[in-house]
C-alpha positions as CSV (number, residue, x, y, z in Angstrom):
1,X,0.5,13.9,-15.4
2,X,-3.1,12.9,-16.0
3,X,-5.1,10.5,-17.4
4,X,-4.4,7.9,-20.8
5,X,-0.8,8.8,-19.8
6,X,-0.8,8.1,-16.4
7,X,-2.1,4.5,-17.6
8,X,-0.1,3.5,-20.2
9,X,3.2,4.0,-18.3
10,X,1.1,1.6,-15.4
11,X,0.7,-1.3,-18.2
12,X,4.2,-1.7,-19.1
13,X,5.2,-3.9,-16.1
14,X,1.6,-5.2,-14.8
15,X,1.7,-6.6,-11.7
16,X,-1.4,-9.2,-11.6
17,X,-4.5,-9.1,-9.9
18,X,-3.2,-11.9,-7.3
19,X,-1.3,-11.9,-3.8
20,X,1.9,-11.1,-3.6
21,X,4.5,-11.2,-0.4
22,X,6.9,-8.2,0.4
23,X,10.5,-9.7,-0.1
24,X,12.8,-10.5,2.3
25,X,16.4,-11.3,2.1
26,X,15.8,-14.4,4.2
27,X,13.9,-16.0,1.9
28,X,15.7,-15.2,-2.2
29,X,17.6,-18.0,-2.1
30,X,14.4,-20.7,-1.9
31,X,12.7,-18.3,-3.8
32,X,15.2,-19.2,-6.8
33,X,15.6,-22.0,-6.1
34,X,11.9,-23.3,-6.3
35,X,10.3,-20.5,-8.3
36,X,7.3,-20.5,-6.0
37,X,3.5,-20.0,-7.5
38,X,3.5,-16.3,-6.0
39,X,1.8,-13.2,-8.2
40,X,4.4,-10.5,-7.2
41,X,7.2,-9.6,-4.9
42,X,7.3,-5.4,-2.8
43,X,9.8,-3.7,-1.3
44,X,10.8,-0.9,-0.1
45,X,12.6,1.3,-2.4
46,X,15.1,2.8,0.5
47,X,16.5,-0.4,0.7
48,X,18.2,-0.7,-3.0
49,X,19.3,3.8,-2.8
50,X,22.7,1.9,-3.0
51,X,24.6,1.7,-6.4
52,X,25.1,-1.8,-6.4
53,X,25.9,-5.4,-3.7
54,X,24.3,-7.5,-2.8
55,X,20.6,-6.1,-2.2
56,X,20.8,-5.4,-6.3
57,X,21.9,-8.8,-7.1
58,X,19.3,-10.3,-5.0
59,X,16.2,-7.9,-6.5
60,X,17.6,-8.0,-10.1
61,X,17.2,-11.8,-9.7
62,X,14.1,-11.7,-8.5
63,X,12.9,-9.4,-10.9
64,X,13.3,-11.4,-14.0
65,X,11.1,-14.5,-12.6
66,X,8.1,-11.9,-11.0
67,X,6.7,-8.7,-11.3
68,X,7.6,-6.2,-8.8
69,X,6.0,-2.9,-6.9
70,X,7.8,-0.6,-5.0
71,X,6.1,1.0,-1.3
72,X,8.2,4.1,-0.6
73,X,8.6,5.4,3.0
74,X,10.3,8.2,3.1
75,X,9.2,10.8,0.5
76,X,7.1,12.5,3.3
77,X,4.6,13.2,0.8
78,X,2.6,15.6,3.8
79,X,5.2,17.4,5.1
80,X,5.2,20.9,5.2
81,X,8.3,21.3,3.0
82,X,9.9,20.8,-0.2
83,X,10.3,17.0,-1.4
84,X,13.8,15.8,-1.0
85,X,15.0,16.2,-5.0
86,X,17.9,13.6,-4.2
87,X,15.5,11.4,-2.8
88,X,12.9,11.7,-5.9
89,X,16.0,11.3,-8.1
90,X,17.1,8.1,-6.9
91,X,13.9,6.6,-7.1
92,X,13.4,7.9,-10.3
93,X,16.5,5.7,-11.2
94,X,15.1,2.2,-9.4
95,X,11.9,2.7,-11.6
96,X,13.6,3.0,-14.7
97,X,16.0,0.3,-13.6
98,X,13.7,-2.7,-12.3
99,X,10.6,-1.0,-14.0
100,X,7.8,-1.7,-11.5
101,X,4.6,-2.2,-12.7
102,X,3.1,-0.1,-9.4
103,X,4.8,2.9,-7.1
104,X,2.7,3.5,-3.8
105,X,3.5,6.2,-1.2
106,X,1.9,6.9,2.4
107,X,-0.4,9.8,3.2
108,X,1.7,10.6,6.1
109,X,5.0,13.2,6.7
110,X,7.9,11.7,8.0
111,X,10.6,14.7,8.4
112,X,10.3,18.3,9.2
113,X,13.3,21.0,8.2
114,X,16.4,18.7,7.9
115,X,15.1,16.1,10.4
116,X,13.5,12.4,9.4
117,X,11.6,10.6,11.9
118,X,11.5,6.4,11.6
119,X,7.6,7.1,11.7
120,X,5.0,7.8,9.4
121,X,2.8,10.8,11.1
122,X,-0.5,11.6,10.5
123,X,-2.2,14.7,8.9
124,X,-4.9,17.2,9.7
125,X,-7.3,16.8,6.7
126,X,-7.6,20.4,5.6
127,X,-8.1,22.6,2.4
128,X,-4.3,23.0,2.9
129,X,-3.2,20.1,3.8
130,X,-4.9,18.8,0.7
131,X,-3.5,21.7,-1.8
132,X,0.4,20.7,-0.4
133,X,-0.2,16.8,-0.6
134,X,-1.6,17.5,-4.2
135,X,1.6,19.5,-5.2
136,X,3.4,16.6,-3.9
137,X,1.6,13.8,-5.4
138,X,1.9,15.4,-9.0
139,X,5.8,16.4,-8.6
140,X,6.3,12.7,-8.1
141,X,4.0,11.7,-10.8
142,X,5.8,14.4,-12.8
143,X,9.5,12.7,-11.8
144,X,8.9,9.3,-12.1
145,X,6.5,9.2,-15.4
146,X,3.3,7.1,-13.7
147,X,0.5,7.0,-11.7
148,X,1.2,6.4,-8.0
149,X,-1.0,5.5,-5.6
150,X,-1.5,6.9,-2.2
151,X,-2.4,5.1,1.1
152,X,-4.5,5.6,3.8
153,X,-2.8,5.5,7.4
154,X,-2.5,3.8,10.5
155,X,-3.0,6.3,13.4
156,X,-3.3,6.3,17.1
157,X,-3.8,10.5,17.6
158,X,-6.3,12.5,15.5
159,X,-6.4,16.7,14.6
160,X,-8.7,18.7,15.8
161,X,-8.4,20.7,13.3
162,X,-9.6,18.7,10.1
163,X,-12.4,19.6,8.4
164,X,-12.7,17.2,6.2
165,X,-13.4,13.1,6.8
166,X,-10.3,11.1,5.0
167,X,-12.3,9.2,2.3
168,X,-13.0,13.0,1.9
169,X,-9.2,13.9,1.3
170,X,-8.8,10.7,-0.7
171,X,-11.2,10.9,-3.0
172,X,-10.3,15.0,-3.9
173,X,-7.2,14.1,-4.3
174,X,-7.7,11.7,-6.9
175,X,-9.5,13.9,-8.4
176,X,-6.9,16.9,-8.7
177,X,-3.7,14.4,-9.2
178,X,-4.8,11.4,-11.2
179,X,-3.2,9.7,-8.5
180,X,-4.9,5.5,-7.3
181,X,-5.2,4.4,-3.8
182,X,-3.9,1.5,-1.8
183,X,-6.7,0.3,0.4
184,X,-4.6,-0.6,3.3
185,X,-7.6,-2.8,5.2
186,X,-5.1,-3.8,8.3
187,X,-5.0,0.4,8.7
188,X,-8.9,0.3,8.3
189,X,-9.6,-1.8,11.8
190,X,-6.3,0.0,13.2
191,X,-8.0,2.7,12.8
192,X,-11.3,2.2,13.5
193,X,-10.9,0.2,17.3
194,X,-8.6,3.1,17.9
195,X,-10.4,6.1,17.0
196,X,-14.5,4.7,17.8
197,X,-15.5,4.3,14.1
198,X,-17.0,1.3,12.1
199,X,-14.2,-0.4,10.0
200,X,-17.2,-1.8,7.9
201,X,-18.6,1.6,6.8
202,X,-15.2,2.8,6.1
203,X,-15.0,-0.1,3.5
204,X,-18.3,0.4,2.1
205,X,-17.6,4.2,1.6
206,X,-14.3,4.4,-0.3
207,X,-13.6,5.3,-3.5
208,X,-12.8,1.7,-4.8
209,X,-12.8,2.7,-8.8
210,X,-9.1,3.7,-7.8
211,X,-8.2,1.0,-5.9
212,X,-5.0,-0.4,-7.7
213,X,-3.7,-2.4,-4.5
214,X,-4.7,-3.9,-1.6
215,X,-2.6,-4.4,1.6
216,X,-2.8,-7.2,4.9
217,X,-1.0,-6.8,7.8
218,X,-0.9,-8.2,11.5
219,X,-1.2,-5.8,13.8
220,X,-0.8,-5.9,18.1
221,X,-3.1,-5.1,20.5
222,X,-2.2,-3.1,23.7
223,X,-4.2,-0.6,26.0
224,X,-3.9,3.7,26.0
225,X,-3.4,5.2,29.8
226,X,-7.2,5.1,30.0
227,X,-7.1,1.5,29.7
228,X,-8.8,1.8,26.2
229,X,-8.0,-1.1,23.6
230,X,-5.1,0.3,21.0
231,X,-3.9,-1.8,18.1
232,X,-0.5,-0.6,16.5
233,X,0.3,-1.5,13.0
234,X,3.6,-3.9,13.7
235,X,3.5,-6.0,10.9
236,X,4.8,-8.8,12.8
237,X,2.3,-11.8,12.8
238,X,-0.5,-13.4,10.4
239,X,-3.3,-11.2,9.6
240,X,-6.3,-11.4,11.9
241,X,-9.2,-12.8,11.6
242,X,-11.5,-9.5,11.6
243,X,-9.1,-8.1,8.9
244,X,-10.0,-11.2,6.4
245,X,-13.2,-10.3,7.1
246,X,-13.0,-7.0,6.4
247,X,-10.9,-7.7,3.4
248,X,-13.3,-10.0,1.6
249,X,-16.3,-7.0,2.1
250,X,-13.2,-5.0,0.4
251,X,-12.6,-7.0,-2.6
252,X,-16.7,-7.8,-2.8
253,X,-16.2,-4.1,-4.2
254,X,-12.9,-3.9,-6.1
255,X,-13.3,-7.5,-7.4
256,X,-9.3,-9.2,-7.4
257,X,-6.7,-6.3,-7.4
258,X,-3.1,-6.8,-6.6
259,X,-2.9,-7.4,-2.6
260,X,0.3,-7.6,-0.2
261,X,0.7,-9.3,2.8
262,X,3.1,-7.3,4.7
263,X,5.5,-9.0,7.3
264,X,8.2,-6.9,8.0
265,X,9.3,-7.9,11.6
266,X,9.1,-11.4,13.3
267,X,9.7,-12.6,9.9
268,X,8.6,-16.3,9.2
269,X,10.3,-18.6,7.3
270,X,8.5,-18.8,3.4
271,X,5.8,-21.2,4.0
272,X,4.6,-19.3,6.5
273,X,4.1,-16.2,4.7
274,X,3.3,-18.6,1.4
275,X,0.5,-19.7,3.3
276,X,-0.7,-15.9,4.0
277,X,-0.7,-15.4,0.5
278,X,-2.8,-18.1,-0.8
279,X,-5.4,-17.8,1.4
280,X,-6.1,-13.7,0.3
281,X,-6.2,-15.6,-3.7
282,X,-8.8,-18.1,-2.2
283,X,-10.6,-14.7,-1.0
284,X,-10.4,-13.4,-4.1
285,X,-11.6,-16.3,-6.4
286,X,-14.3,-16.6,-3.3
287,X,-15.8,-13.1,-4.6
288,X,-14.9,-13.7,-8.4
289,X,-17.0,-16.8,-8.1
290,X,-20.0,-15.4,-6.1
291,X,-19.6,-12.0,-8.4
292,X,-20.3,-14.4,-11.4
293,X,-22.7,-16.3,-10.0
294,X,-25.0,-12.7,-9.7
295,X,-24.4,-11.5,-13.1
296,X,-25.7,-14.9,-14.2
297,X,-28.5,-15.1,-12.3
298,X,-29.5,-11.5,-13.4
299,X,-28.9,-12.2,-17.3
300,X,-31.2,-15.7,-17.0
């Protein structure tokens, strides 16, 4: 599924070019009850694979005040077997039954054979790697009747083996799928103090024509057995301050695109993560504004 297609099943639910917050059960109720100035509400689709309860009465809710995106974590889009029909069904039915206006995935593997693994593991970036995360990208495209977008990891090991770098990957694979990206810019420095490369490079390279979401996480810092610095993607405290940095370069490029802060752990009470939210907006009307001022200053 390619192309005008691809797009026009994206339009139906738009989620807005503003921050949104991933939702947590802790915080529906004051959600409801205040109907907070927030662009858009995530979750995980995993969470609501259940017929009905509670978890559906709280998202239904939610979903007729604010648009909504689903992050799916267990379709193991790079493993080295089939996708899990039942799986792909059952999301199939959550986007035709809250009608999300975006579907992202990881570019990771998460189960081997009949095993799963609470972890999203990282790929070798190879002609056939790419060829199976391709056929897997356009069978869910294919099942769920839209675009989806794919993001770029958090790791701690790297293959030998690849031959290609993974703005490589990414890009070819939009280019055979019609798939977008997520731009995951915690991941980015993640990666980067991890692995020796500059997270500012990385921004400045990537394919951000098919950028259709942004993500902010907090992340920890601990040391390898060498004693080398090693940040692990934990999701359980405000951004950093180097990731704000690195995400206004990003959104210099993309201009304002949809953008999650992702707490999943340690969660704070709303204001908290209310507070997280507005200040990636002020980011992004920050680079709207001196975007504006360029194109001005070019035309006079």
């Amino acid at each position: 599924m390619h192309g005008a297609a691809l797009d026009r099943a994206d339009s139906l639910e738009a989620v807005p070019a503003r921050a949104g917050v991933g939702l947590k059960t802790c915080h529906v109720a004051t959600i409801l009850r205040d109907r907070p100035d927030i662009g858009w509400f995530e979750v995980h689709p995993e969470n609501y694979m259940g017929a009905g309860g509670p978890p559906h009465r709280h998202l239904a809710a939610i979903r007729e005040c604010y648009p909504l995106s689903l992050h799916g974590v267990g379709l193991s889009i790079g493993g080295a077997g089939e996708l899990d029909r039942d799986h792909l069904r059952r999301l199939g039915d959550l986007v035709r039954r809250y009608r999300p206006g975006l579907f992202s995935e990881h570019l990771a593997w998460s189960s081997h054979d009949e095993g799963y693994f609470n972890d999203l593991l990282p790929l070798p970036y190879t002609k056939e790697t790419l060829q199976r995360v391709a056929e897997h990208v356009e069978q869910v495209q294919e099942a769920l009747g839209r675009r989806i977008l794919i993001e770029n990891p958090s790791t701690y090991v790297r293959f030998a083996v690849s031959d290609m770098s993974e703005i490589a990957f990414l890009t070819e694979l939009v280019h055979r799928t019609g798939c977008g990206l997520l731009l995951d810019v915690n991941n980015v420095h993640v990666q980067a103090t991890n692995h020796g490369f500059d997270a500012a490079a990385y921004i400045d390279a990537f394919p951000v024509a098919h950028v259709g979401e942004i993500h902010l996480a907090g992340h920890a810092h601990e040391t390898d057995d060498l004693g080398e610095a090693l940040l692990i993607d934990t999701h359980d405290r405000p951004v950093d301050s180097i990731v704000w940095d690195l995400f206004a370069r990003a959104v210099a490029r993309t201009g304002p695109v949809p953008t999650l802060i992702e707490w999943d752990a340690d969660v704070p009470d709303w204001p908290v993560l209310h507070a997280e939210a507005k200040r990636a907006e002020a980011i992004m009307r920050a680079s709207s504004s001196v975007t504006a001022g360029a194109i001005h200053g070019f035309a006079g």
